[in-house]
C-alpha positions as CSV (number, residue, x, y, z in Angstrom):
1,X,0.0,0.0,0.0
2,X,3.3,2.3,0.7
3,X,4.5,1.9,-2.5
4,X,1.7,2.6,-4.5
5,X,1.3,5.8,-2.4
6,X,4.6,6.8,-3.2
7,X,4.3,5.9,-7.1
8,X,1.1,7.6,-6.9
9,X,2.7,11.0,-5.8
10,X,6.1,10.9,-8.2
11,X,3.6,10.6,-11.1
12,X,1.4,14.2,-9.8
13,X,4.9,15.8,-9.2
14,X,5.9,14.3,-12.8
15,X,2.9,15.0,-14.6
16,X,3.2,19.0,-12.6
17,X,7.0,19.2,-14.1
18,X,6.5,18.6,-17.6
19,X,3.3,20.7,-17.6
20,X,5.7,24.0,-16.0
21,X,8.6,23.4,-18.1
22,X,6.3,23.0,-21.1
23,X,4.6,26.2,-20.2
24,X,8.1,28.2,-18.9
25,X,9.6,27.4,-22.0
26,X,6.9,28.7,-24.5
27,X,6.8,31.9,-22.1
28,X,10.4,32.1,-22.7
29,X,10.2,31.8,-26.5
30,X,7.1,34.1,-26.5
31,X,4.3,31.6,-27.0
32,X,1.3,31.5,-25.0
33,X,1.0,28.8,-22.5
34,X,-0.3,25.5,-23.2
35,X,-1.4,24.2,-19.7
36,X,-2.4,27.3,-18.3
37,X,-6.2,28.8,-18.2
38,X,-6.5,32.7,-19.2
39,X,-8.3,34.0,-16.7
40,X,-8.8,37.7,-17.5
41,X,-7.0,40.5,-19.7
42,X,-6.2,44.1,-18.3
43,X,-6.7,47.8,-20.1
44,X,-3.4,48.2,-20.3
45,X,-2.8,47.7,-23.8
46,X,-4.1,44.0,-23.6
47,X,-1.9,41.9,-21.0
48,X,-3.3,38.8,-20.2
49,X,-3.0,36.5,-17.0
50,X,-2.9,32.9,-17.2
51,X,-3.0,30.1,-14.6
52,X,-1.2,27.2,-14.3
53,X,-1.5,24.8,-11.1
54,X,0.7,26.9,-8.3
55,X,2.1,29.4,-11.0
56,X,0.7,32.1,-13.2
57,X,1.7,33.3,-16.7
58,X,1.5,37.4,-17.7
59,X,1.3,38.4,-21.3
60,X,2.4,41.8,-20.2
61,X,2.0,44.4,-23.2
62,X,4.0,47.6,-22.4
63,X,4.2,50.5,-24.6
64,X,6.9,50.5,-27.0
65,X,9.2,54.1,-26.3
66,X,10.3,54.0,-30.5
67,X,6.5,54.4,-31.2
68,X,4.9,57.6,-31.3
69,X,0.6,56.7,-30.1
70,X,-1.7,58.1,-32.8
71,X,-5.0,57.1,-33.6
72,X,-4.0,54.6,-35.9
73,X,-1.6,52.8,-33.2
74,X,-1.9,48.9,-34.0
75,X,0.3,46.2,-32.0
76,X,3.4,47.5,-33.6
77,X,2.8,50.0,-31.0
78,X,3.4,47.9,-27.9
79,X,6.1,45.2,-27.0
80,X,5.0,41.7,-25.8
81,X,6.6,40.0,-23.2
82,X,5.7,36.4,-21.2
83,X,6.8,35.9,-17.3
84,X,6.0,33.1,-15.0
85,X,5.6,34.1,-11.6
86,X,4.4,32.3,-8.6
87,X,0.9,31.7,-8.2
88,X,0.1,34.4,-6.0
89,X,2.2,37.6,-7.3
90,X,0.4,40.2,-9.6
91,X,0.9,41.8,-12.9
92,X,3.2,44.8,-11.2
93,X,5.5,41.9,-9.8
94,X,5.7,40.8,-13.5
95,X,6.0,44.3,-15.2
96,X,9.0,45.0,-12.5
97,X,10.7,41.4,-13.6
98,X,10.6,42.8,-16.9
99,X,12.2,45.9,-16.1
100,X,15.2,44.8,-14.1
């Protein structure tokens, strides 16, 4: 019964790893995240948060300083970045990441 315990709980801890690496890796290339959940968007220029079991995923969209804003701004006019974060720090932890 011990050992089937055991097995039980390396395969959830297996199964968790290849679903973060899979996910911290795409962020890291720019992709969107495969085995996280968007779970809401924010006005600033459409970042996104996505959740993953015990981590979280920001699309952050910041405004891109070569751009001059007109009314005719398209996405050319932001720059897109992906951060994995723990699962309970916010977007400003994950704009800071990106600045430092």
């Amino acid at each position: 019964m011990k050992g089937k315990i055991v097995t039980i709980i390396i395969a959830v801890m297996a199964i968790w790893s290849i679903m973060f690496l899979v996910d911290s890796s795409r962020c890291n290339n720019y992709k969107e995240p495969i085995f996280s959940i968007k779970v809401g968007t924010y006005k600033d220029g459409g970042s996104a948060k996505y959740v993953g079991v015990f981590y979280n995923c920001y699309k952050v969209k910041t405004p891109n300083p070569d751009t001059i804003f007109d009314d005719e701004c398209s996405e050319s006019c932001f720059l897109t970045d992906y951060v994995v974060t723990p699962w309970f720090f916010d977007l400003d932890y994950a704009k800071n990441k990106i600045n430092k």
